[in-house]
Phi, psi and omega in degrees: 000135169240136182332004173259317179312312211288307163346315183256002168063030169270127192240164167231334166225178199206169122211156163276020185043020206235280196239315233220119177263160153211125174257159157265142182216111157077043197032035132244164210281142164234114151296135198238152182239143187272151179266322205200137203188094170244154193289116204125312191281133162262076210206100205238136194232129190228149177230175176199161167322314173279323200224138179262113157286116189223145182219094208257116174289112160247005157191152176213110215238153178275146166264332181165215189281124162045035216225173133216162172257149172250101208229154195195204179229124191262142167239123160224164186210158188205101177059216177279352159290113169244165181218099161290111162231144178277138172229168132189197216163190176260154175212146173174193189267000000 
């Protein structure tokens, strides 16, 4: 994702910071349930039937009242096939 994508409210990923991810993988939205998560880490492990998620925080910066910008590493893999993409974006309230 890039400042023109963030610009353009074009998003590939979503989470609740909780339980429940969502990707587009192949212009459809996929849900994912989270596996792994220890607290502190910025370091996220999500599945789905189909699909593996991993999601690596590498940098975090504050954005404003109760917001950071975000910027990182998306993993998804299906069997032996992967795909690495860098994002960013926002978190927040």
């Amino acid at each position: 994702m890039s400042k023109e994508d963030e610009k353009d409210n074009k998003y590939i990923f979503v989470n609740d910071f909780a339980s429940t991810a969502f990707v587009f993988v192949n212009h459809k939205l996929e849900k994912f349930q989270l596996k792994e998560h220890k607290e502190g880490s910025n370091f996220y492990s999500y599945s789905n039937k189909e699909y593996d998620l991993k999601i690596e925080m590498t940098k975090k910066s504050t954005g404003g009242d109760e917001t950071s910008n975000i910027e990182g590493i998306l993993t998804i893999k299906k069997g032996k096939e992967e795909l690495k993409k860098t994002f960013m974006g926002t978190c927040g309230c």
